[in-house]
Backbone as a chain_set.jsonl record, in Angstrom:
{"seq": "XXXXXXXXXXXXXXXXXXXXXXXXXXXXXXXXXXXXXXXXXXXXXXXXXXXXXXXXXXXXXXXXXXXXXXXXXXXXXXXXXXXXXXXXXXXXXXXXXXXXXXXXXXXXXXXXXXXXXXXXXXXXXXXXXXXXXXXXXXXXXXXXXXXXXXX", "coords": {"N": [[17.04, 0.649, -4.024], [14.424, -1.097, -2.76], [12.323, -3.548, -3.492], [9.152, -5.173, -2.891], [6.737, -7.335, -2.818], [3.44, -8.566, -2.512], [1.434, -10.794, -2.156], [-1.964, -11.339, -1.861], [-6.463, -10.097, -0.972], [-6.049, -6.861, -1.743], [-6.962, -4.53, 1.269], [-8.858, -1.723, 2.222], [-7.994, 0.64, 3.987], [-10.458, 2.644, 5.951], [-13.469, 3.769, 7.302], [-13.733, 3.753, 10.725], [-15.672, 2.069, 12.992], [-17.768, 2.546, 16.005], [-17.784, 0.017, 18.965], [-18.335, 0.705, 21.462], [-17.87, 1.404, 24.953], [-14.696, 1.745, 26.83], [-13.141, 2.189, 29.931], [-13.991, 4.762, 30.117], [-13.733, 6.087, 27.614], [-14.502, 6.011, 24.22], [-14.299, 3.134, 22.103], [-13.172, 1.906, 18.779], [-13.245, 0.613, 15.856], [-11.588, -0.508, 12.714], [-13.972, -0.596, 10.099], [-14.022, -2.324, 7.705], [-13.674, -5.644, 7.218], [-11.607, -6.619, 5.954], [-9.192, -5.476, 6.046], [-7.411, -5.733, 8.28], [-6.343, -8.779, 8.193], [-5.072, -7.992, 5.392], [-2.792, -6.525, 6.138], [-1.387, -7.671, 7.793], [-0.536, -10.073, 5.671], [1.058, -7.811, 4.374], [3.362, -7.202, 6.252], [3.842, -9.809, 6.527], [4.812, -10.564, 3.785], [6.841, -8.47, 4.064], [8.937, -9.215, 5.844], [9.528, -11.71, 4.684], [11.249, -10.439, 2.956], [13.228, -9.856, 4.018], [13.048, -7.729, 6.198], [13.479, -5.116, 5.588], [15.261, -1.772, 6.735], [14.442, 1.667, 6.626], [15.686, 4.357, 7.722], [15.895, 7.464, 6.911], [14.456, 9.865, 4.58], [11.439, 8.298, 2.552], [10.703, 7.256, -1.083], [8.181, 6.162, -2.648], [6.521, 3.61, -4.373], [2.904, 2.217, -5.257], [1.109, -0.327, -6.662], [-1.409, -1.755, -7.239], [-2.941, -4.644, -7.567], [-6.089, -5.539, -8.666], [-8.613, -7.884, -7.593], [-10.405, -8.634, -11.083], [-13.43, -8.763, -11.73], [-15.883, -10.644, -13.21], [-17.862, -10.141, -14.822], [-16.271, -8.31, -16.134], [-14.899, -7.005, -19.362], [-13.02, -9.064, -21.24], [-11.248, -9.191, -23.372], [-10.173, -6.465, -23.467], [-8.498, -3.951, -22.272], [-9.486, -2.533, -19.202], [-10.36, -0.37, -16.499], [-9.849, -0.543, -12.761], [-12.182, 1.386, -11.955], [-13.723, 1.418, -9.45], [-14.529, 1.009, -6.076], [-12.107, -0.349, -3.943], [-10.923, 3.181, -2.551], [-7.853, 4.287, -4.424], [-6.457, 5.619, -2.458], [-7.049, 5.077, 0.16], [-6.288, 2.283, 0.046], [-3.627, 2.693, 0.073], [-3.148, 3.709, 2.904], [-3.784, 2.041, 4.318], [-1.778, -0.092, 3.53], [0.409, 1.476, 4.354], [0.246, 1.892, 6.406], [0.974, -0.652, 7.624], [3.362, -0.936, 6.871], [5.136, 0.56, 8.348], [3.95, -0.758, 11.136], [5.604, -3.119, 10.553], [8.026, -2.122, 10.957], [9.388, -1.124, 8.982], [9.769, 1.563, 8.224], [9.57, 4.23, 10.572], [8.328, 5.783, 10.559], [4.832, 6.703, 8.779], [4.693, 9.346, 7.583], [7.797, 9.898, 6.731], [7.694, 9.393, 4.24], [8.552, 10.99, 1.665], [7.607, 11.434, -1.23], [5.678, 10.027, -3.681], [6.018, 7.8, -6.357], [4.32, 6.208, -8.801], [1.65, 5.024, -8.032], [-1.285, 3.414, -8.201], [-3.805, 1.517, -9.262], [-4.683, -1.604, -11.025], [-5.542, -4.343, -13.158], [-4.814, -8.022, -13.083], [-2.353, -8.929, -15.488], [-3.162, -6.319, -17.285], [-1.112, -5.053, -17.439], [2.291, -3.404, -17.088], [2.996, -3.695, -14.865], [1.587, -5.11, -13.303], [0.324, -8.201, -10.855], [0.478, -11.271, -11.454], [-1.891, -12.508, -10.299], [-4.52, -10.777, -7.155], [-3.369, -8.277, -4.788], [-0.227, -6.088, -4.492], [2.348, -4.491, -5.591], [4.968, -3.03, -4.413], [7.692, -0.559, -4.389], [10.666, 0.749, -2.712], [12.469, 4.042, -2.362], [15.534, 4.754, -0.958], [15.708, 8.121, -0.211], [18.586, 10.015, -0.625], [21.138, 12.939, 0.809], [21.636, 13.329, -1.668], [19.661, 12.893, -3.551], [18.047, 14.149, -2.788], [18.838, 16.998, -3.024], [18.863, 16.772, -5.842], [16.382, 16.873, -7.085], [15.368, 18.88, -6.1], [16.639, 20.691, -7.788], [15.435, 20.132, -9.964], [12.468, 21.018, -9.769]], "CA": [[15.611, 0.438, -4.129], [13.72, -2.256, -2.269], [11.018, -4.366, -3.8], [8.578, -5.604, -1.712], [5.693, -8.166, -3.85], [2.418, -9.119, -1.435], [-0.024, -10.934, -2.164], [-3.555, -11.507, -1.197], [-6.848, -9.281, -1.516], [-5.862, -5.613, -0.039], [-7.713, -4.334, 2.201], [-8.799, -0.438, 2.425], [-8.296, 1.707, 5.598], [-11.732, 3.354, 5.688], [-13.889, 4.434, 8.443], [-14.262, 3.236, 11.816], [-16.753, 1.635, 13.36], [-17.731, 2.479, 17.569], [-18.165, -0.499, 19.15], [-18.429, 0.59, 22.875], [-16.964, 2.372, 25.916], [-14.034, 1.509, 28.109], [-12.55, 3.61, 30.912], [-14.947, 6.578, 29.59], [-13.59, 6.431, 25.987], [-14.964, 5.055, 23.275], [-13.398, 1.897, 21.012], [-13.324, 2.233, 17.118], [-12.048, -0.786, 14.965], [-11.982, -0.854, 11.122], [-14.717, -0.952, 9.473], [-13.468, -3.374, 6.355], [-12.808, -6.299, 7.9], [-10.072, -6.91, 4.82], [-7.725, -3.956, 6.529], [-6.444, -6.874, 9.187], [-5.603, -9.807, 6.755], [-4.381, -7.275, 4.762], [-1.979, -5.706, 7.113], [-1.039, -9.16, 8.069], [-0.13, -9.891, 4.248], [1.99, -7.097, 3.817], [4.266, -7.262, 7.434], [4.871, -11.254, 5.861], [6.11, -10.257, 2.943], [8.393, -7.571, 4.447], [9.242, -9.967, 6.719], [10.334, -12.463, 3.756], [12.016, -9.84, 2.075], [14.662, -9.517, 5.025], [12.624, -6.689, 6.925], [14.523, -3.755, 5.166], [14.76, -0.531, 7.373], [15.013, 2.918, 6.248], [15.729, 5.366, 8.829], [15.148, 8.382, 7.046], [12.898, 9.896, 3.902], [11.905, 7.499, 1.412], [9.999, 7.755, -2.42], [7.083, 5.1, -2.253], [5.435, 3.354, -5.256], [2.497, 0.968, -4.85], [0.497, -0.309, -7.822], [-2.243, -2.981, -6.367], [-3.724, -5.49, -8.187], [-6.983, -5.517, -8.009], [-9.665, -8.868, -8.754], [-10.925, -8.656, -12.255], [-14.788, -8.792, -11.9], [-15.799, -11.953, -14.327], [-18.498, -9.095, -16.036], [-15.367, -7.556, -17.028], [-14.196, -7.573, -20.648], [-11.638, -9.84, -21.454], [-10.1, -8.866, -24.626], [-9.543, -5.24, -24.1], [-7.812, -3.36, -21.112], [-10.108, -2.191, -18.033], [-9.627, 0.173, -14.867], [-10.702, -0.698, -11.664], [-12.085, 2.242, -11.092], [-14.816, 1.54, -8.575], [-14.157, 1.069, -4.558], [-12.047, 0.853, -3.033], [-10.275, 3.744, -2.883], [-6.579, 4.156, -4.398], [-5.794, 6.496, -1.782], [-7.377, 4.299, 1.2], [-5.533, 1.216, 0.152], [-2.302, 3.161, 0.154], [-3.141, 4.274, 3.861], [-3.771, 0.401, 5.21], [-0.358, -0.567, 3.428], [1.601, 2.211, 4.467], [0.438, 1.935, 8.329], [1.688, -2.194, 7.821], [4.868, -1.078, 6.486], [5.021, 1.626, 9.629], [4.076, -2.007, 12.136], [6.715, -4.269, 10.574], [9.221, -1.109, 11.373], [10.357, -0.765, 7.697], [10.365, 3.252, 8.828], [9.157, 4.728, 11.945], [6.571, 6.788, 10.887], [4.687, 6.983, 7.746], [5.443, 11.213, 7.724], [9.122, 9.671, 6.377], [7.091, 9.494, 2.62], [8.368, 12.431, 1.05], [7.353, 11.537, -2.809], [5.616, 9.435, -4.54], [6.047, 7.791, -7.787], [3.308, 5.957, -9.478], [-0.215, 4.95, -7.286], [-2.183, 2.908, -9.181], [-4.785, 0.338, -9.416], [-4.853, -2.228, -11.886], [-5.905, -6.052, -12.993], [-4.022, -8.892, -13.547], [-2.245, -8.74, -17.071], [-2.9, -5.574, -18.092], [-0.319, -3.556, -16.947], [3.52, -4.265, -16.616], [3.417, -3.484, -12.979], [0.624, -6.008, -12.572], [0.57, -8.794, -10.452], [-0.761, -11.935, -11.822], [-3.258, -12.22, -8.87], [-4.439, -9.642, -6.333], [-1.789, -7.832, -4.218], [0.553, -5.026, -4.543], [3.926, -3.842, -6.131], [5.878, -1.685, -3.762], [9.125, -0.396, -4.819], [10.872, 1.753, -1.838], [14.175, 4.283, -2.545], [15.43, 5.781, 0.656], [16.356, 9.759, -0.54], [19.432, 10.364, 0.846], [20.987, 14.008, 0.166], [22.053, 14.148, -3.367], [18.205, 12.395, -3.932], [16.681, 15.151, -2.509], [18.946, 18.026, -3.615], [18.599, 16.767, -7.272], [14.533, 17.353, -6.913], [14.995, 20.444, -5.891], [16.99, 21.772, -8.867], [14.672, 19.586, -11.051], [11.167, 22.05, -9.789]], "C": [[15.28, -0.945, -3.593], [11.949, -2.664, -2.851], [10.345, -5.363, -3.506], [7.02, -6.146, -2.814], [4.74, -8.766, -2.646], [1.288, -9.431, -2.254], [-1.413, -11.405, -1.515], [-4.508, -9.918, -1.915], [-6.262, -8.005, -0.852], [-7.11, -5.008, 0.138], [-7.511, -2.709, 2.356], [-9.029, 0.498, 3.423], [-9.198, 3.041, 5.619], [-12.095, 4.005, 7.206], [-13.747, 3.536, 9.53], [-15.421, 2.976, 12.427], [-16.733, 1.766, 15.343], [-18.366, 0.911, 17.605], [-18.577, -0.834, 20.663], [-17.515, 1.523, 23.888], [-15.898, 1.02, 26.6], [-13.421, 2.63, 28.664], [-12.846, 4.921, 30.303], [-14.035, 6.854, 28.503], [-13.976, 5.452, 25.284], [-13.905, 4.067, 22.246], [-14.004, 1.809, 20.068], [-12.605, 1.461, 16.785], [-12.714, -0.155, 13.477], [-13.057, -1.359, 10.724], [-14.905, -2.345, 8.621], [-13.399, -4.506, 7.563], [-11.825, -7.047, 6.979], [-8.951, -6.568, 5.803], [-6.62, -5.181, 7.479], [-5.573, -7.915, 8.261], [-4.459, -8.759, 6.165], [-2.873, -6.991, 4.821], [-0.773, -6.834, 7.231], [0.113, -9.984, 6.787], [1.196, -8.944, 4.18], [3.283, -7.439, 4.539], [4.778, -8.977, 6.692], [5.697, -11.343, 4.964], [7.212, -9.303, 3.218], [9.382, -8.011, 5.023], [10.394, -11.428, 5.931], [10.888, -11.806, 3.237], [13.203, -9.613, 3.175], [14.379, -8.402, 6.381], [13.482, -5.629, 6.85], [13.93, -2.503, 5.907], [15.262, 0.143, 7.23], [14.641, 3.878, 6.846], [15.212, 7.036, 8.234], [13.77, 8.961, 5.516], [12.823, 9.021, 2.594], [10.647, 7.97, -0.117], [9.642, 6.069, -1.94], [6.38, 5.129, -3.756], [4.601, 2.334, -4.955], [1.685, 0.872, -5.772], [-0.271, -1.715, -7.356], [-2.722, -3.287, -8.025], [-4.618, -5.931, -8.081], [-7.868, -6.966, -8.637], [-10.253, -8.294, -10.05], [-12.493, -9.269, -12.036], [-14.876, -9.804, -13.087], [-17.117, -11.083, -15.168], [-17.489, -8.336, -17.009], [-14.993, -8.228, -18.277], [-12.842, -7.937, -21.082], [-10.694, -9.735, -22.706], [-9.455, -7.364, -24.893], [-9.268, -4.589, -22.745], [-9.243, -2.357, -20.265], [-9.582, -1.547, -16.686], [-10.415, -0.153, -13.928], [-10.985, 0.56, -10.927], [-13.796, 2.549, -10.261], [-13.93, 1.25, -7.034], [-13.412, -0.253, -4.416], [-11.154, 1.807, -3.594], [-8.835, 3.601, -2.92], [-5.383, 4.595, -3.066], [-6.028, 5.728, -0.348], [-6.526, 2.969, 1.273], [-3.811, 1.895, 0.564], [-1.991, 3.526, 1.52], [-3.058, 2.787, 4.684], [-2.152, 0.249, 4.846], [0.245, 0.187, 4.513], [1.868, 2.259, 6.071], [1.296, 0.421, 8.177], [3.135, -1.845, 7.42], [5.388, -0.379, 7.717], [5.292, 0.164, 10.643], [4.933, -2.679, 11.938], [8.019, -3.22, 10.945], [9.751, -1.21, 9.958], [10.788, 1.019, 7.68], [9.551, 3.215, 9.959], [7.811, 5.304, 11.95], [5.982, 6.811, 9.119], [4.536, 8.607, 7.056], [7.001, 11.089, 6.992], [8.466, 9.618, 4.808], [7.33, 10.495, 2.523], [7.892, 12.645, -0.342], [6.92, 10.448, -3.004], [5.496, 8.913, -5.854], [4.605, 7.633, -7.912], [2.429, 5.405, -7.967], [-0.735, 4.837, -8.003], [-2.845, 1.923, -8.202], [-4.907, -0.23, -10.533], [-5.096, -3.528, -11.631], [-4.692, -6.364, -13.821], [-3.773, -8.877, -15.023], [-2.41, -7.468, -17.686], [-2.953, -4.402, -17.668], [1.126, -4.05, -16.611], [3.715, -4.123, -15.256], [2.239, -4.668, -12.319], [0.887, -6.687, -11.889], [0.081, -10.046, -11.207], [-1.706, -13.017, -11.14], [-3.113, -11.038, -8.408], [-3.159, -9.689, -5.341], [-1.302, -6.509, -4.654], [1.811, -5.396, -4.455], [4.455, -2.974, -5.389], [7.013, -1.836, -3.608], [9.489, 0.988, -3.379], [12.564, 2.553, -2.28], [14.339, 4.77, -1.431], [16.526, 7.121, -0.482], [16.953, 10.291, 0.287], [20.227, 11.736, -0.298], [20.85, 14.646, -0.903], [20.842, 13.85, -3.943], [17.835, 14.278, -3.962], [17.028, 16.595, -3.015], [18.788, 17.78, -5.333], [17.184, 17.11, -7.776], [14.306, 18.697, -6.943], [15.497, 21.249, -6.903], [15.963, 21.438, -10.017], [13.126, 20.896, -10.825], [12.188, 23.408, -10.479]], "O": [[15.91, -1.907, -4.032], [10.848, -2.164, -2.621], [10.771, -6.486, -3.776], [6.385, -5.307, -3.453], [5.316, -9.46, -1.808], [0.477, -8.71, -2.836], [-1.416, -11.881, -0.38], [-4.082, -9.065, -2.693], [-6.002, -7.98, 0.351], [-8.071, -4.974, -0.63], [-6.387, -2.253, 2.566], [-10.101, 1.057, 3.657], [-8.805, 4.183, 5.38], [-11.329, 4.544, 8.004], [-13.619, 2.362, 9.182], [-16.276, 3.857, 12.331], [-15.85, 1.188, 15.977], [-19.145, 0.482, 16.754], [-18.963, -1.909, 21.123], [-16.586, 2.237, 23.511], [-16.173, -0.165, 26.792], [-13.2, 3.72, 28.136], [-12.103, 5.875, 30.073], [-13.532, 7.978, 28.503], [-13.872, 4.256, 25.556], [-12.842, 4.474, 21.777], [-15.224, 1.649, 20.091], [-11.441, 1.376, 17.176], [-13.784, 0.396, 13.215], [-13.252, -2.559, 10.917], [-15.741, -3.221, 8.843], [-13.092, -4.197, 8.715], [-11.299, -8.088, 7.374], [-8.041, -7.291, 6.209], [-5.413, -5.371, 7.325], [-4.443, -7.793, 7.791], [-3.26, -8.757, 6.446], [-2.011, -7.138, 3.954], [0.395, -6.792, 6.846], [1.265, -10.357, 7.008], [2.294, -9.441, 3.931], [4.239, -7.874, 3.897], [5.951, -9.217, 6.406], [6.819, -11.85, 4.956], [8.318, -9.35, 2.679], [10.52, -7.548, 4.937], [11.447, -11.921, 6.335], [11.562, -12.535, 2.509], [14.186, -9.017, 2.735], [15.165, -8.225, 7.312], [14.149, -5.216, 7.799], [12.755, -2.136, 5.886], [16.475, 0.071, 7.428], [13.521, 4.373, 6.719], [14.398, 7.726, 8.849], [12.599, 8.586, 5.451], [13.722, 8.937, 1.756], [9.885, 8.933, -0.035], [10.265, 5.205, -1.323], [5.86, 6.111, -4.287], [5.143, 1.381, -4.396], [1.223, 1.976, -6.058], [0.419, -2.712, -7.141], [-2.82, -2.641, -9.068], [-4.569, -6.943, -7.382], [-7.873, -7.206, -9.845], [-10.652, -7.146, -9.851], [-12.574, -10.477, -12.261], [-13.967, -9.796, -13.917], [-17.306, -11.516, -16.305], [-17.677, -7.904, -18.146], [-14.799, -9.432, -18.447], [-11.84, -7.237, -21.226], [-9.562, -10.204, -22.833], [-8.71, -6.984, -25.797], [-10.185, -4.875, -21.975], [-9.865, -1.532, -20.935], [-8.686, -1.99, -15.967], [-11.634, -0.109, -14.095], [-10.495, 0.925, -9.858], [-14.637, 3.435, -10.408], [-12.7, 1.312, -7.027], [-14.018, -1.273, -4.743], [-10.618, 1.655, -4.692], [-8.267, 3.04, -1.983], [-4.239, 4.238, -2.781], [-5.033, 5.791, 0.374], [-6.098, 2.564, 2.354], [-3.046, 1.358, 1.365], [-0.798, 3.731, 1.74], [-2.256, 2.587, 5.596], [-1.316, 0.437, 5.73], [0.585, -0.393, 5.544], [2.868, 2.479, 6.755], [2.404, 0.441, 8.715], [4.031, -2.626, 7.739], [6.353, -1.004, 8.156], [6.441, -0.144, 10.961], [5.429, -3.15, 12.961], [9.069, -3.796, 11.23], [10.955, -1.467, 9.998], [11.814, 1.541, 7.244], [8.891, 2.223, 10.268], [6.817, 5.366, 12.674], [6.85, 6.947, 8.257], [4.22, 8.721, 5.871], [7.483, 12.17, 6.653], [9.37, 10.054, 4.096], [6.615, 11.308, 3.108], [7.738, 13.796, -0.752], [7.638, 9.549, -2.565], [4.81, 9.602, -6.608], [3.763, 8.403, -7.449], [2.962, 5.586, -6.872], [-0.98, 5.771, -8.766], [-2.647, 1.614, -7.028], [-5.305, 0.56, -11.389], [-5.018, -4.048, -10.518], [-3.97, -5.765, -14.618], [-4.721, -8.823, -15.806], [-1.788, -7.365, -18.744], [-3.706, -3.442, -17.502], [1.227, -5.049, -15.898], [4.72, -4.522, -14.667], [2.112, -4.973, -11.133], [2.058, -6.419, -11.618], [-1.008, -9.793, -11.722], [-2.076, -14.121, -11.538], [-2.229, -10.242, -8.726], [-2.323, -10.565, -5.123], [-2.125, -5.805, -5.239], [2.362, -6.203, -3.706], [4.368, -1.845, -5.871], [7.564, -2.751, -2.995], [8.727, 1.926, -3.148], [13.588, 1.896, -2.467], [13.386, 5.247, -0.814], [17.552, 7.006, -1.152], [16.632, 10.825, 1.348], [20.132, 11.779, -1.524], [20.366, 15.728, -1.233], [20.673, 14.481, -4.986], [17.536, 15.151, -4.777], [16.15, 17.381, -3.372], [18.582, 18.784, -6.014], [17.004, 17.615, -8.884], [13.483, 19.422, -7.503], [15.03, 22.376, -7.072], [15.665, 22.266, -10.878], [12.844, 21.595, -11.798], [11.679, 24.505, -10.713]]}, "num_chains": 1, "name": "protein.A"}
């Protein structure tokens, strides 16, 4: 298992935005303009972690840490569950882990564990700032035949 700790805010791979033609097709950038930074963020820390590469399918957890809103209540546990989405942030990472070459393709995800969102402190997977927790196993045969007797 490889554990991979980034921080900064993340950034959620949303829609695109046209911003024009060249050679008779149109050009679409990210909407967010987080998703870059972001991206940026993650490839550094993979990058400080040794740039671990796993050739074939791996199990993916990522549990972000999201700012704590200062309306939020401070003495009793809170979900961040407004925008962005869990499933959008998981799509920015997973292309940056794809660019630093930690796998080839993000199609090599065959399972994931946990996918969360949470704030600082309250949660043991937290961070304490924004960022993301991603734990990687690479599932090599006896992984994947043990799954299969487990369904």
């Amino acid at each position: 298992m490889v554990e991979i700790i980034v921080y900064g805010e993340p950034g959620a791979q949303g829609s695109k935005k046209f911003v024009g033609m060249a050679k008779g097709r149109g050009i679409m950038v990210e909407a967010s303009k987080k998703v870059a930074p972001w991206r940026q963020d993650v490839k550094a820390a993979c990058i400080n972690a040794g740039k671990p590469h796993t050739p074939g399918p791996v199990r993916l957890e990522m549990v972000f840490t999201m700012p704590k809103p200062k309306s939020a209540p401070k003495r009793r546990r809170t979900w961040p569950s407004g925008r962005p989405d869990v499933s959008k942030l998981a799509r920015s990472t997973e292309d940056a882990l794809t660019q630093v070459g930690f796998y080839e393709d993000d199609a090599r995800i065959v399972e994931y564990g946990r996918l969360a969102k949470v704030y600082p402190g309250e949660d043991p997977d937290a961070l304490e700032s924004p960022g993301v927790r991603i734990r990687i196993w690479p599932m090599d045969d006896s992984q994947i035949g043990e799954q299969l007797r487990l369904s």
